[in-house]
DSSP file (Angstrom, degrees, kcal/mol; ACC not computed):
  #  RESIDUE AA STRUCTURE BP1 BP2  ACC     N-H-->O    O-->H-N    N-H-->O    O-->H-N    TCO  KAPPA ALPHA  PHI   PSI    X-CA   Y-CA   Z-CA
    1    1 A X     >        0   0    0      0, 0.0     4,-2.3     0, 0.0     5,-0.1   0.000 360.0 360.0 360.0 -53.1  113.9   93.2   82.5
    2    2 A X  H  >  +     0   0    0      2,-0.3     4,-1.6     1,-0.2    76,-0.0   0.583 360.0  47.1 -52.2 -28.2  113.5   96.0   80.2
    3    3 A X  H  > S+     0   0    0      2,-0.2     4,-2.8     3,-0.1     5,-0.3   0.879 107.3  61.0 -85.4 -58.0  113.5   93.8   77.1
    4    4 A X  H >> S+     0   0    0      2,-0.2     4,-2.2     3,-0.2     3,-1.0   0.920 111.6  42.6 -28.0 -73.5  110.8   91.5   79.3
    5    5 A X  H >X S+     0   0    0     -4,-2.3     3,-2.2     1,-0.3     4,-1.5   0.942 107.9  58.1 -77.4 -77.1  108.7   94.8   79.2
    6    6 A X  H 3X S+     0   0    0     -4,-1.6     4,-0.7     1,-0.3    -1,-0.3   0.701 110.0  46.4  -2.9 -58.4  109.5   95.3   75.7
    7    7 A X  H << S+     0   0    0     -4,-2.8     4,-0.4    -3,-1.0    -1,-0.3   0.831 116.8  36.0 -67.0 -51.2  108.0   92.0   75.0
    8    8 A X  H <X S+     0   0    0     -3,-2.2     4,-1.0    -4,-2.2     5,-0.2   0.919  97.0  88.2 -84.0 -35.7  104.8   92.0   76.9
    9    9 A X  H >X S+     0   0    0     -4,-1.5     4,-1.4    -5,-0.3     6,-0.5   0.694  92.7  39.7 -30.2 -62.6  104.1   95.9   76.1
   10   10 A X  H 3X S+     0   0    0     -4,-0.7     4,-1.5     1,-0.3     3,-0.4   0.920 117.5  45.5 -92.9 -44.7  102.2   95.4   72.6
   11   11 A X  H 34 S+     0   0    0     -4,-0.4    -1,-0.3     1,-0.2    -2,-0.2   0.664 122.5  35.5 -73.6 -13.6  100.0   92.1   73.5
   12   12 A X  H << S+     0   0    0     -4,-1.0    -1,-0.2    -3,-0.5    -2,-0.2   0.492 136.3  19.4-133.2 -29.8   98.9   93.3   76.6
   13   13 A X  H  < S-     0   0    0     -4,-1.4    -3,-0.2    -3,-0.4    -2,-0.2   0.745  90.9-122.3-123.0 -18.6   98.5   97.0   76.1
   14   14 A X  S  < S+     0   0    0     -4,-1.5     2,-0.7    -5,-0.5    -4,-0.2   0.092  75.1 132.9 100.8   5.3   98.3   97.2   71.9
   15   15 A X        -     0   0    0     -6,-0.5    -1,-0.3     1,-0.2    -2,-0.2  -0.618  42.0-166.6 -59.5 107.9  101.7   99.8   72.6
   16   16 A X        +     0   0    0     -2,-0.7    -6,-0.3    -6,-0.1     2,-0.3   0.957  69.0  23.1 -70.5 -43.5  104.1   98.7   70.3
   17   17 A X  S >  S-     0   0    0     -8,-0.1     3,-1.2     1,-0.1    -1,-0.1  -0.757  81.5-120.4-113.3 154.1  107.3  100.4   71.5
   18   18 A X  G >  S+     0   0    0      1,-0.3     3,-2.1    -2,-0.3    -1,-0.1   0.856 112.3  57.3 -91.2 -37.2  107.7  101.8   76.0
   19   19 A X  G 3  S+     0   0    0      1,-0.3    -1,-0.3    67,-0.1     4,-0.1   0.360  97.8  57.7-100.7  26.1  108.3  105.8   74.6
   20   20 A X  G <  S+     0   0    0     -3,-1.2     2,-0.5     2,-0.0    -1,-0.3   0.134  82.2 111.2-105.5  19.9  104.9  105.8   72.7
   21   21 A X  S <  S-     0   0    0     -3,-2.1     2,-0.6    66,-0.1     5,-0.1  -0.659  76.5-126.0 -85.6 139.0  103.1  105.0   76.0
   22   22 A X    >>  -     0   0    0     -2,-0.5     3,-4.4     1,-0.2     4,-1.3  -0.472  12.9-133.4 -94.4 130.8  101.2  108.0   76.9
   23   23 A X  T 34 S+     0   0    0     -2,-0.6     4,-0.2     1,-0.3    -1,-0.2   0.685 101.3  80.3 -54.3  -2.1  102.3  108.9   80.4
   24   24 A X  T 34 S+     0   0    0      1,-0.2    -1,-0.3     2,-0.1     3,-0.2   0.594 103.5  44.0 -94.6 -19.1   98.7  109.4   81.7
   25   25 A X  T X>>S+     0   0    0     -3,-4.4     3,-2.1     1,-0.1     4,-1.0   0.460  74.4 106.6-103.5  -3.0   98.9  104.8   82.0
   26   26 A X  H 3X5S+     0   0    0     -4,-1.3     4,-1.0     1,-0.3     5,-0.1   0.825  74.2  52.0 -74.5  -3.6  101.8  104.3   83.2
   27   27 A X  H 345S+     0   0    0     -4,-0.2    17,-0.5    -3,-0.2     4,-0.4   0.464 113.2  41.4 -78.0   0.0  100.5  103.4   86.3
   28   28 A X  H <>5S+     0   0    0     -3,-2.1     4,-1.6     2,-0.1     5,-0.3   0.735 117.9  42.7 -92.2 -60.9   98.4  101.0   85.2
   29   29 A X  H  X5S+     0   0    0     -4,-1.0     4,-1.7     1,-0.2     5,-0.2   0.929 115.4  49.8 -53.5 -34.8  100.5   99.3   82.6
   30   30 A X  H >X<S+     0   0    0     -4,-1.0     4,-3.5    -5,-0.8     3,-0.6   0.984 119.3  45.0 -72.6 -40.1  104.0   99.3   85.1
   31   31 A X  H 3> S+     0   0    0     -4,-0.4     4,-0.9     1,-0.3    11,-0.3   0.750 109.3  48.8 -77.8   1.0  101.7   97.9   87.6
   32   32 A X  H 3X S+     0   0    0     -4,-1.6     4,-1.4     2,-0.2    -1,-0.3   0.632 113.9  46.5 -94.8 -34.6  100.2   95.6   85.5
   33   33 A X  H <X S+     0   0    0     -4,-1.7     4,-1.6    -3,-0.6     6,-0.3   0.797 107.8  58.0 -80.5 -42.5  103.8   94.3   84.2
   34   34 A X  H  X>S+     0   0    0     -4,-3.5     4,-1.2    -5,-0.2     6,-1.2   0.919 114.4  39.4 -77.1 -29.9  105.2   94.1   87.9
   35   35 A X  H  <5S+     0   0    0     -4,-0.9    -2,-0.2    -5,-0.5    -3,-0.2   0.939 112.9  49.0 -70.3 -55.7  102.2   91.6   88.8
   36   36 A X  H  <5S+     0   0    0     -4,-1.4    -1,-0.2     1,-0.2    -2,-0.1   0.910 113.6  52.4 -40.9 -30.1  102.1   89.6   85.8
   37   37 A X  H  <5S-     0   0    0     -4,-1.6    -1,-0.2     3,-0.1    -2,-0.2   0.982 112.6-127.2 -66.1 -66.1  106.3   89.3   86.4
   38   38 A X  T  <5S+     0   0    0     -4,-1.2    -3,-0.1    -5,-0.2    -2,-0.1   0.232  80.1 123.4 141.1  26.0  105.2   88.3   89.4
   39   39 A X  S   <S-     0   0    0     -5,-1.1    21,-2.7    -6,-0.3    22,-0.2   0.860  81.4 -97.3 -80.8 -21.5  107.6   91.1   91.5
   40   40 A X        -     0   0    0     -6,-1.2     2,-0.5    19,-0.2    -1,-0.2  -0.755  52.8 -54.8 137.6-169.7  104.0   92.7   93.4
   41   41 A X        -     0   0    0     -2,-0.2    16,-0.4     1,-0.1    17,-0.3  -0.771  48.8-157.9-111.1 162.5  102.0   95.5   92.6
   42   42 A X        -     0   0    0     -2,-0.5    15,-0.2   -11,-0.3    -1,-0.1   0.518  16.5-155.7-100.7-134.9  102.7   98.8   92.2
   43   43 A X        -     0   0    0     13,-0.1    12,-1.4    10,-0.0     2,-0.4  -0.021  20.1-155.3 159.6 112.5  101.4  102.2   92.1
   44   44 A X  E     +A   54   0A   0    -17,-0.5     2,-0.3    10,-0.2    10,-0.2  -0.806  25.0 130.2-108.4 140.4  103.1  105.3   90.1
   45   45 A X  E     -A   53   0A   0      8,-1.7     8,-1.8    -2,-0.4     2,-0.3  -0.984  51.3 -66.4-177.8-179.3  103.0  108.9   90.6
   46   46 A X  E     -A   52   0A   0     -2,-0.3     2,-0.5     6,-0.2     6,-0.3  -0.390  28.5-165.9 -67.6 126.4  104.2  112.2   91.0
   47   47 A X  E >>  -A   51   0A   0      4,-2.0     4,-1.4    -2,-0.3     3,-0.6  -0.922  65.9 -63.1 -81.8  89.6  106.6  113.3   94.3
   48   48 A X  T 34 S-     0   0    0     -2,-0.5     3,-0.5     1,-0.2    -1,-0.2   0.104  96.5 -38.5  22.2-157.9  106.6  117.1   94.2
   49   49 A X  T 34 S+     0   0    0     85,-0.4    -1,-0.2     1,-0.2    86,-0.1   0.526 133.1  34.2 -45.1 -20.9  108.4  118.8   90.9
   50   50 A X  T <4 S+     0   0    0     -3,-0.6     2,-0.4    84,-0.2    63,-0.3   0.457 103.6  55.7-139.3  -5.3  111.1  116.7   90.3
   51   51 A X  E  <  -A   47   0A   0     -4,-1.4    -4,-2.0    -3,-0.5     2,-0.3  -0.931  51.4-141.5-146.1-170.1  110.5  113.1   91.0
   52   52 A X  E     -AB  46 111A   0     59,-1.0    59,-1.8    -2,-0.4     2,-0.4  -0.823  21.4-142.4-149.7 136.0  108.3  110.1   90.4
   53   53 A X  E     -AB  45 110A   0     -8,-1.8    -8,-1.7    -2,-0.3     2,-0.5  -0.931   7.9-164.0-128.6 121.1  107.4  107.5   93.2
   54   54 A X  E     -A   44   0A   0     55,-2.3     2,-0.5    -2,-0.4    55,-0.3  -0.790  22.2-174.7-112.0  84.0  107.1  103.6   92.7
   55   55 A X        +     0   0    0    -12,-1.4     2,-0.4    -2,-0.5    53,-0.2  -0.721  11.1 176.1 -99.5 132.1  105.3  102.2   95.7
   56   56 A X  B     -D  107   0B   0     51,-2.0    51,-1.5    -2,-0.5     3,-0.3  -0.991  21.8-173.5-137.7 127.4  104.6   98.9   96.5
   57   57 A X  S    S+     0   0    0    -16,-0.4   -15,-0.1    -2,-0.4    -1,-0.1   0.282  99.0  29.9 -82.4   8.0  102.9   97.0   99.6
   58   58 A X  S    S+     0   0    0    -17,-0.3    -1,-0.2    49,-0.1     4,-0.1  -0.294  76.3 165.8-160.8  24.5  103.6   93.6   98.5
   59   59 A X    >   -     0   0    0     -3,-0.3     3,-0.6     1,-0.1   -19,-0.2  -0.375  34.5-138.6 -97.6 153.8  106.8   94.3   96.7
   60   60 A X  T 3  S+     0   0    0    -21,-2.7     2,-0.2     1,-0.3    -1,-0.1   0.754  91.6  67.6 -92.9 -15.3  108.4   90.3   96.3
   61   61 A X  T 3   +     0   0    0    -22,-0.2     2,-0.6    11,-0.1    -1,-0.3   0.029  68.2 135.4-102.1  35.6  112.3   90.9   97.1
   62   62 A X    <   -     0   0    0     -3,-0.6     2,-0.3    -2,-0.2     9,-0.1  -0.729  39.2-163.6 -75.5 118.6  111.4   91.8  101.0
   63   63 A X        -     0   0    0     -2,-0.6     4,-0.2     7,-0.2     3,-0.1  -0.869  29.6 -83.7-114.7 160.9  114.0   90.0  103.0
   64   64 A X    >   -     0   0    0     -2,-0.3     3,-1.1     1,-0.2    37,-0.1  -0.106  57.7 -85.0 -75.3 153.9  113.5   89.4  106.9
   65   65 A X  T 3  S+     0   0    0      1,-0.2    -1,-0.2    35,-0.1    37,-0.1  -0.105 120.8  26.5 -76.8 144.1  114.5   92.1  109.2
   66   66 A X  T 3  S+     0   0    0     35,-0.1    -1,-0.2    -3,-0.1    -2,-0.1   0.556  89.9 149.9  74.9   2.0  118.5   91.8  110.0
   67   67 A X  S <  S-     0   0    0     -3,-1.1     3,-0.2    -4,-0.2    -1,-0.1  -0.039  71.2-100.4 -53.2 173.7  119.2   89.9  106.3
   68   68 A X  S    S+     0   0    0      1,-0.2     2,-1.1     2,-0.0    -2,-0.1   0.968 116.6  41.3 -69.6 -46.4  122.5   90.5  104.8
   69   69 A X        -     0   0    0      1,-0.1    -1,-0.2     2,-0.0    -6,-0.2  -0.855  62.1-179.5 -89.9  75.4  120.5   93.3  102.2
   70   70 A X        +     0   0    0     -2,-1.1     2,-0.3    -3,-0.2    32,-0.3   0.637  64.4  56.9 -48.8 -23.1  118.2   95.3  104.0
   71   71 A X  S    S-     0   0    0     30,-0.1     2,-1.0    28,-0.1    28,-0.1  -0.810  93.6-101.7-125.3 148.3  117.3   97.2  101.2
   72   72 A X     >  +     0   0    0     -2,-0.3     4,-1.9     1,-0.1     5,-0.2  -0.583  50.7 158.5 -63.3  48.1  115.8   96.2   97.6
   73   73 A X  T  4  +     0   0    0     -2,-1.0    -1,-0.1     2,-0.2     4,-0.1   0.747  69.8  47.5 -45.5 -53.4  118.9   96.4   95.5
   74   74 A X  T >> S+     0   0    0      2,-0.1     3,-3.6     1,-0.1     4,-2.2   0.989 114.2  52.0 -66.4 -61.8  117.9   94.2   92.4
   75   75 A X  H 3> S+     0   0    0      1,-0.3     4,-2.9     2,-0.2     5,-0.4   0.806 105.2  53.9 -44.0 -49.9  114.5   96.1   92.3
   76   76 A X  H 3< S+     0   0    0     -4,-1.9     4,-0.3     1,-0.3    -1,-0.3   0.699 106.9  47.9 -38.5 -28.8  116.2   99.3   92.3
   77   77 A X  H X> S+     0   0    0     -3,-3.6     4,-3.6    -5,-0.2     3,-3.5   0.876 114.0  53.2 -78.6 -62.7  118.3   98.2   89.3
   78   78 A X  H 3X>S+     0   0    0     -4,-2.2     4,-2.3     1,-0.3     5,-0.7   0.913 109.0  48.8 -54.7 -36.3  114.5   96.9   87.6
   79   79 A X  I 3X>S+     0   0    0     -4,-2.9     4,-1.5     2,-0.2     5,-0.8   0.856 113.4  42.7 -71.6 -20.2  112.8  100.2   88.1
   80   80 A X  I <>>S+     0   0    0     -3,-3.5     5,-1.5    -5,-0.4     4,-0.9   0.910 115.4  49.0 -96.3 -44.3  115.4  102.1   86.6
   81   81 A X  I  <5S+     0   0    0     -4,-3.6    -2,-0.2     1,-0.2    -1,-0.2   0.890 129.7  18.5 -45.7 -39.1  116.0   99.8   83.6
   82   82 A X  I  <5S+     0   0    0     -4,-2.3    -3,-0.2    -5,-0.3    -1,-0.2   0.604 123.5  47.7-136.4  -6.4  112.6   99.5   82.8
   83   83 A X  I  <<S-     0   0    0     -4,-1.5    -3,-0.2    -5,-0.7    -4,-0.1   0.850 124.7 -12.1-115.5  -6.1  110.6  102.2   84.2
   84   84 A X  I  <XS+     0   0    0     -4,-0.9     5,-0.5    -5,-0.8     6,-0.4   0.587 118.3  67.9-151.7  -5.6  112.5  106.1   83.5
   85   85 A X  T   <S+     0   0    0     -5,-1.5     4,-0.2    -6,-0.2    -4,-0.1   0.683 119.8  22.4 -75.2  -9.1  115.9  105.6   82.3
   86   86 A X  T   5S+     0   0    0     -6,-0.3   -67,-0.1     2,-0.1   -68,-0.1   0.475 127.0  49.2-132.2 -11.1  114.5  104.1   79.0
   87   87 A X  T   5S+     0   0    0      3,-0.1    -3,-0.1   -69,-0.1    -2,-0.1   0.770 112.7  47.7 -93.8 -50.9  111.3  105.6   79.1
   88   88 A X  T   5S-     0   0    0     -4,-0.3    -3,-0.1     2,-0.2     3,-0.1   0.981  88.4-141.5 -50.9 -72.3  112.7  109.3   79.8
   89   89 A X  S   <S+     0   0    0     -5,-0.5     2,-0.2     1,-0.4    -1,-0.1   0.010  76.7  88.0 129.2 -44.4  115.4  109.3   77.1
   90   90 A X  S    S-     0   0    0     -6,-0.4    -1,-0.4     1,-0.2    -2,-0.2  -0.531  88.5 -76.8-148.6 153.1  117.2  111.0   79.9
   91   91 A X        +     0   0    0     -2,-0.2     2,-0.3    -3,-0.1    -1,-0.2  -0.227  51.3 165.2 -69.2 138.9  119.3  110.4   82.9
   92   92 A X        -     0   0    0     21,-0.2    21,-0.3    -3,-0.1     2,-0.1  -0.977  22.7-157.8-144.4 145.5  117.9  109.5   85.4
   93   93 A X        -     0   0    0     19,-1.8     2,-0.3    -2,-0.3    19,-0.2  -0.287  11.7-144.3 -93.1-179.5  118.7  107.8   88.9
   94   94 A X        -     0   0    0     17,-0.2     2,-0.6    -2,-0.1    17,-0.2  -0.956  11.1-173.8-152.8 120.7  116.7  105.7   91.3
   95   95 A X  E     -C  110   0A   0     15,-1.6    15,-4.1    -2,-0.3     2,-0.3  -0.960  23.2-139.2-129.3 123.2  117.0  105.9   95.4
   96   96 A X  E     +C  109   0A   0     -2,-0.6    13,-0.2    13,-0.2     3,-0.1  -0.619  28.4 177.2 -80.8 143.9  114.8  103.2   97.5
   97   97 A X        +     0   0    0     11,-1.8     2,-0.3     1,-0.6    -1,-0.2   0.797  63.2  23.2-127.5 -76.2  113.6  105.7  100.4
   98   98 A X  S    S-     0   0    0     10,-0.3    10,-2.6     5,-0.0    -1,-0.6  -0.688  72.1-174.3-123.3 139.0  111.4  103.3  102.5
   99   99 A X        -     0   0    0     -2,-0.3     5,-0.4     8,-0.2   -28,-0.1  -0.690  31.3-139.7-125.9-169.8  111.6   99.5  102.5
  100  100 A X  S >  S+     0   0    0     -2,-0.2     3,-2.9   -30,-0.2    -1,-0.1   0.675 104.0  64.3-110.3 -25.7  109.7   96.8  103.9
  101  101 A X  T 3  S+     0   0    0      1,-0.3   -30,-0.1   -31,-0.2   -34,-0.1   0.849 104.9  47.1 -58.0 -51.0  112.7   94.8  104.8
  102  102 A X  T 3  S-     0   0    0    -32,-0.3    -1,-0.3   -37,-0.1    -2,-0.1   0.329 130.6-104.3 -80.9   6.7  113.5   97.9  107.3
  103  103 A X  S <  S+     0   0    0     -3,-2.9    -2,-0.2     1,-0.2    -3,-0.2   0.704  76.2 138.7  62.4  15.8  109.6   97.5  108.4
  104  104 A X        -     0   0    0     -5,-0.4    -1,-0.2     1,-0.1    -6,-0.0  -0.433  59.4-119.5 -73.3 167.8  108.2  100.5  106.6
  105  105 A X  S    S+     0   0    0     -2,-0.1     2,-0.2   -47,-0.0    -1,-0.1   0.944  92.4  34.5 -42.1 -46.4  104.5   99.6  104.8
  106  106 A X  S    S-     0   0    0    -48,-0.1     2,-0.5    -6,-0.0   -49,-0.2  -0.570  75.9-131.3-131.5 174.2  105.6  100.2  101.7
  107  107 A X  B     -D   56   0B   0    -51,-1.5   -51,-2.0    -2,-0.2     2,-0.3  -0.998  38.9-171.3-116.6 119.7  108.9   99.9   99.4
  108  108 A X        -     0   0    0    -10,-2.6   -11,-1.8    -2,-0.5     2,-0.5  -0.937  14.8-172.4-124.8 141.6  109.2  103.0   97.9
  109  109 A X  E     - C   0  96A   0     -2,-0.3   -55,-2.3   -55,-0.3     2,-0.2  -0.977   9.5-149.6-137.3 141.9  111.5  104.2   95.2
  110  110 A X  E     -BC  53  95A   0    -15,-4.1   -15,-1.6    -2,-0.5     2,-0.3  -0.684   7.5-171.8 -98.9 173.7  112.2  107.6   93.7
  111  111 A X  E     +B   52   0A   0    -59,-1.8   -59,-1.0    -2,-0.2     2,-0.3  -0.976  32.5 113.0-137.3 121.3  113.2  108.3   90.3
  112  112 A X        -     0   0    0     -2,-0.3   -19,-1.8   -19,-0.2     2,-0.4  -0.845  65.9 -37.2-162.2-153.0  114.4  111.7   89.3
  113  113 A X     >  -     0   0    0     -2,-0.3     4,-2.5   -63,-0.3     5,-0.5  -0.581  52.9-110.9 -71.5 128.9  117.5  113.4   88.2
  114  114 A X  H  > S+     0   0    0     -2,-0.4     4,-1.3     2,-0.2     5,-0.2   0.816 114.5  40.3   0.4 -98.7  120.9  112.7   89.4
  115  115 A X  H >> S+     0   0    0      1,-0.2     4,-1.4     2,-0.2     3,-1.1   0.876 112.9  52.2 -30.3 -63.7  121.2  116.1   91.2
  116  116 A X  H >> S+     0   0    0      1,-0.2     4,-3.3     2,-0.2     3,-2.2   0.957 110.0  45.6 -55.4 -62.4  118.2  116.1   92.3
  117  117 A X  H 3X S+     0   0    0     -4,-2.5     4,-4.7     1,-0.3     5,-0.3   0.904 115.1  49.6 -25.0 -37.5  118.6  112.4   93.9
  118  118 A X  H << S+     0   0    0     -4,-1.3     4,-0.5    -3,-1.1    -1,-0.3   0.795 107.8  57.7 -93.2  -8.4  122.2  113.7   95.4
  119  119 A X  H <X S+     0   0    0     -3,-2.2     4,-2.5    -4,-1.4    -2,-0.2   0.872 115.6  37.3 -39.5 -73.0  119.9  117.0   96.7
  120  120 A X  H  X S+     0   0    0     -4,-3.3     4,-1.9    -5,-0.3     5,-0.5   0.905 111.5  51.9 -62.1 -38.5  117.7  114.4   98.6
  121  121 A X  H  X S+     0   0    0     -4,-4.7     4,-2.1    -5,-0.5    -1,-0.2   0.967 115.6  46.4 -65.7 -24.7  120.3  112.0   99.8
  122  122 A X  H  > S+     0   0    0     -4,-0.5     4,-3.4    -5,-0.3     6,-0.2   0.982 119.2  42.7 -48.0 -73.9  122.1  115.4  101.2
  123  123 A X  H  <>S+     0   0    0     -4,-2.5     5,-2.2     1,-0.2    -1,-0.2   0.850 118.9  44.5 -43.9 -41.9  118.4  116.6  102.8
  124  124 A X  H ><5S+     0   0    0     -4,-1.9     3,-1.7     1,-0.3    -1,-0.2   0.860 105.5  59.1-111.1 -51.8  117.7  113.2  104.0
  125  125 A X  H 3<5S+     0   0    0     -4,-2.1     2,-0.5    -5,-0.5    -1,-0.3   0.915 109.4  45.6 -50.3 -52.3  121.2  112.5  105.5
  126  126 A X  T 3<5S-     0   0    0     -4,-3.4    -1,-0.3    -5,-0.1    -2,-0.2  -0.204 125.6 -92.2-102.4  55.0  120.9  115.6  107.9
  127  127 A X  T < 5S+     0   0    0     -3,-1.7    -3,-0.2    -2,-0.5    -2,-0.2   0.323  94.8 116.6  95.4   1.8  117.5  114.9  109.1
  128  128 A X      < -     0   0    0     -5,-2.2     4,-0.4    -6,-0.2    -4,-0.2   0.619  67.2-135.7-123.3 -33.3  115.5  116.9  106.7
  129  129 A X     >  -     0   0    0     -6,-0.2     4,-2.0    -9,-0.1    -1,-0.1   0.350  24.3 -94.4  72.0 170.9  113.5  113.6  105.1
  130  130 A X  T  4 S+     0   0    0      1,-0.2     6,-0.1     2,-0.2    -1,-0.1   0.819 120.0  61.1 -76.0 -36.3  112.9  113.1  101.3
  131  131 A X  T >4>S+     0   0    0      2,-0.2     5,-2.1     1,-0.2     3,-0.9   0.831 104.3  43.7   4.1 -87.7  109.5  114.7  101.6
  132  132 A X  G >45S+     0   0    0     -4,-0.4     3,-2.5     1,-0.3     5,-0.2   0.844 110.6  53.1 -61.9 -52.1  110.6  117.9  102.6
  133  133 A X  G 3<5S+     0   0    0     -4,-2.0    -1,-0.3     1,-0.4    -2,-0.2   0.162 111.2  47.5 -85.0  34.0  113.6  118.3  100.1
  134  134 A X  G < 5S-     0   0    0     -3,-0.9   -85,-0.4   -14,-0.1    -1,-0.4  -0.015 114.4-125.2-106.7  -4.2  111.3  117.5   96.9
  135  135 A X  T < 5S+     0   0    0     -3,-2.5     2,-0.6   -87,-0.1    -3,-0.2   0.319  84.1 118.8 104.0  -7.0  109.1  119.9   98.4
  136  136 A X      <       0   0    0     -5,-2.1    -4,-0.2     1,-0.2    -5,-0.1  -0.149 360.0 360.0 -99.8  51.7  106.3  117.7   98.4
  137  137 A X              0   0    0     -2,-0.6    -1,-0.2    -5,-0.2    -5,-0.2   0.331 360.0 360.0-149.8 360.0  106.1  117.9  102.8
């Protein structure tokens, strides 16, 4: 997937290389890469201090309520391959928070730091929601 971005990145945005993209597009160019792929469209932005939100209304791996995989697994892998482990530099995790598969609107994924990610699943786990423990609530 990442290589796939690699590949369309310069004809499409005149970016040769993903870490000279100036973070002020990367919501237009990642959503612009998940339609052309043809996975749905996106929408990127900030979740309080520490993490980054990938939301989608449309998002194509939604499987019918009660599937074996409730949850977006492969996507989870494609956003972190191609939109902030390799783009950061820096470790980074990815936790799907809202699906559509579960009946939320939207399929939502965060991206932030390890810690911080094992902070939220902690918060999230006793009732607290993902919201609240990024601060952003």
């Amino acid at each position: 997937m990442f290589q796939a971005f690699c590949t369309w990145l310069p004809g499409e945005t005149g970016v040769a290389r993903p870490d000279e993209l100036d973070a002020g597009r990367l919501n237009d160019v990642l959503s612009a890469f998940f339609r052309a792929t043809g996975w749905g469209s996106v929408s990127v932005s900030q979740l309080g201090n520490a993490a980054l939100v990938l939301d989608s209304s449309d998002w194509a791996e939604k499987r019918p309520r009660g599937a074996p995989r409730s949850r977006c697994a492969s996507s989870r892998r494609a956003c972190w391959r191609i939109s902030w482990a390799r783009l950061s530099g820096e470790p980074v995790a990815v936790m799907e928070v809202e699906c559509r598969s579960r009946n939320d609107e939207r399929c939502r994924f965060l991206s932030a730091s390890p810690d911080t990610l094992n902070t939220v699943f902690e918060q999230d786990d006793a009732g607290d929601g993902y919201e609240q423990a990024l601060g952003a609530k």
